[in-house]
N, C-alpha and C positions, 0 to 999 in steps of 0.2 A: 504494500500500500504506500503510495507516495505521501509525502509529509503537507507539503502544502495545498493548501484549496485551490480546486482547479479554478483558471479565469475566465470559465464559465459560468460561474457563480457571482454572488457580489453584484449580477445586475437589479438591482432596485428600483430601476425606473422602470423591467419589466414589470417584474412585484404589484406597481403602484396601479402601471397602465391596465393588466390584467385584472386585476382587481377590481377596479374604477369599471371595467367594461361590463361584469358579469354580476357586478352590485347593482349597477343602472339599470339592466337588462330587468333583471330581480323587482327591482323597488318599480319598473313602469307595471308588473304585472299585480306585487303585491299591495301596492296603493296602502301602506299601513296607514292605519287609523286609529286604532285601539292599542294600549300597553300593551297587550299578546302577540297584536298583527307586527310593532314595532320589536319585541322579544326576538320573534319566529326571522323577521327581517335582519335582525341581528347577529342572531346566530348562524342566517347563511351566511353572512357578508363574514363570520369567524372565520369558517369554515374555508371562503375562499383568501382569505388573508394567512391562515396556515400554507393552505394548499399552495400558494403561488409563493411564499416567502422559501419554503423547501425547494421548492422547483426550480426557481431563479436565485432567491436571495442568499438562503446558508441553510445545508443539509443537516439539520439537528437530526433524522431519524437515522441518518449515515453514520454521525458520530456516536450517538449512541447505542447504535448498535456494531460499532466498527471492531470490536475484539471477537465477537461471535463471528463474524460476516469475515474477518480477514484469517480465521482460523477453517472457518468449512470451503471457504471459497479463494484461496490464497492467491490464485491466477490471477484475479482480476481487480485491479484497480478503481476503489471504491469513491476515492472522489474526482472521479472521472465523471461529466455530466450527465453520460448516458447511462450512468450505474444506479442514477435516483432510479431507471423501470428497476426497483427490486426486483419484483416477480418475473421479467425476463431474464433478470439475472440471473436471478435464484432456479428458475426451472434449463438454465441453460441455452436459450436463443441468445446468442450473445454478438453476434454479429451485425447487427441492424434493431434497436429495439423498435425504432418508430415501425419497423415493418412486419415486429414478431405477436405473436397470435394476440397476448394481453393487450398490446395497443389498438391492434382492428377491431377486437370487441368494446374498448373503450369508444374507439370511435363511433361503433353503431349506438351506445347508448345513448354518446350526448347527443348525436345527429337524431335520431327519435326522439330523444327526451324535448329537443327547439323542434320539434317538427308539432308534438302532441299540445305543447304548450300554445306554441300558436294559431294552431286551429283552433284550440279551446276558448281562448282572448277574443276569436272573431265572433264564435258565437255566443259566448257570454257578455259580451259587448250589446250585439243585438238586439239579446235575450232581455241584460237591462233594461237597455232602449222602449221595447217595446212590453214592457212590465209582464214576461215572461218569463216560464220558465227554460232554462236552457236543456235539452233531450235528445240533441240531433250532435251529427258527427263524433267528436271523441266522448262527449257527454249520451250517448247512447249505449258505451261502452261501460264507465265507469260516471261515478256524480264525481268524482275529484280530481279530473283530468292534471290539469295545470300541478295539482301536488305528486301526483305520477311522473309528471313531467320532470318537475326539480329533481324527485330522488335518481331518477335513471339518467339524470345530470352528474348527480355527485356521486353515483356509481362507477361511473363511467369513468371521472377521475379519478378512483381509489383506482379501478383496474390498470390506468394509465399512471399515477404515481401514488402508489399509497404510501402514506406517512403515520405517525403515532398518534401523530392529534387528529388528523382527519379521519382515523378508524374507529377513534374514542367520539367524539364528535358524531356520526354519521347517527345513530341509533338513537341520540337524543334529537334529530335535526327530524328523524321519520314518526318521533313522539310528538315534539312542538307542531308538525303539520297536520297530525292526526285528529291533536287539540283543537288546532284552529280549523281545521273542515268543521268538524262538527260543530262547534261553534257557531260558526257561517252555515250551516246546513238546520243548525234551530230556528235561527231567525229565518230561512227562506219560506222552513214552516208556516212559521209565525203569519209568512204574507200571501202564501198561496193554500195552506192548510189542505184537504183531504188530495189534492189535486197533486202537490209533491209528494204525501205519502204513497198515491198510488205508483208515480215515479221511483221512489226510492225502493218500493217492493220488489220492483224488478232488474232495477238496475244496482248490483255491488257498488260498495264504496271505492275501492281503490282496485281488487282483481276483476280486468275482466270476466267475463263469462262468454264465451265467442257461440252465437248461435242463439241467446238468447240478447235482446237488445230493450230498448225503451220503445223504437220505433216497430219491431216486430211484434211486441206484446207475448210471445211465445212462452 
């Protein structure tokens, strides 16, 4: 293991810019408004401030795991940039991580994860709009589209660089969402009454059910 931090590292201004990108992104969907919605807000915006600080900034899960990781893994130089994919390393693709299997499936989750989120935004947008409720497209599938969306975001970056604080992290971020659907799912109650109960009979909260839908009634 080489002694100094590679000069890959130490970018900060990546840190800030990544950060800033996928908090904006975050807060135009989450609209907080209540101490919970601002909490749940908060805690993604943690979540990507570990995540990109490791990635770009300085490898805290590298070094503290660097005695275990330079003892099973001795070949490979660990603060080399490409050695944050652990799990490419670890399972041995070590020739390309951007190309090895953990990063493509990273990539399919966040590329679904913006795909689910923003269909969901068109039609809950709408749905608002026109004091409805929202049933159709990824709300067909599940009532909490947009919260499916985030996690299979932040999945997607455990797969692509997992860290200590984003794994500790992750499990509180799918409880805060969980909190705040339902939350938001009492009061929608509240405004459309037997009408989204019938709604929500059919439609899961967060797992699909593929075959049965809101619009099929099946």
């Amino acid at each position: 293991m080489t002694g100094p931090l590679s000069s890959e590292y130490g970018m900060w201004g990546l840190v800030v810019l990544n950060t800033a990108i996928f908090a904006m992104f975050a807060f135009t969907f989450f609209k907080p408004k209540t101490s919970i919605d601002w909490r749940s807000f908060g805690a993604f915006s943690a979540f990507l401030v570990a995540l990109f600080t490791e990635m770009y900034g300085f490898p805290l899960t590298i070094y503290f795991l660097s005695g275990w990781l330079q003892k099973q893994y001795p070949e490979i130089d660990w603060f080399a940039h490409d050695s944050g994919h652990l799990l490419e390393m670890m399972f041995g693709w070590q020739s390309s991580p951007h190309f090895g299997l953990f990063h493509l499936v990273s990539g399919l989750l966040i590329g679904i994860g913006f795909i689910i989120i923003s269909r969901a935004w068109r039609i809950l947008y709408h749905a608002q709009k026109n004091l409805s409720i929202a049933s159709t497209g990824p709300y067909a599938y599940v009532r909490h589209p947009q919260y499916v969306g985030f996690v299979l975001i932040m999945l997607g970056f455990l797969f692509q660089w997992p860290t200590i604080l984003t794994v500790l992290m992750f499990p509180v971020l799918i409880w805060m969402y969980t909190r705040l659907a339902y939350i938001e799912e009492a009061e929608v109650r509240k405004s459309f009454g037997t009408a989204y109960t019938a709604y929500a009979e059919q439609v899961p909260g967060f797992i699909p059910r593929f075959g049965r839908t809101a619009s099929s009634g099946v």
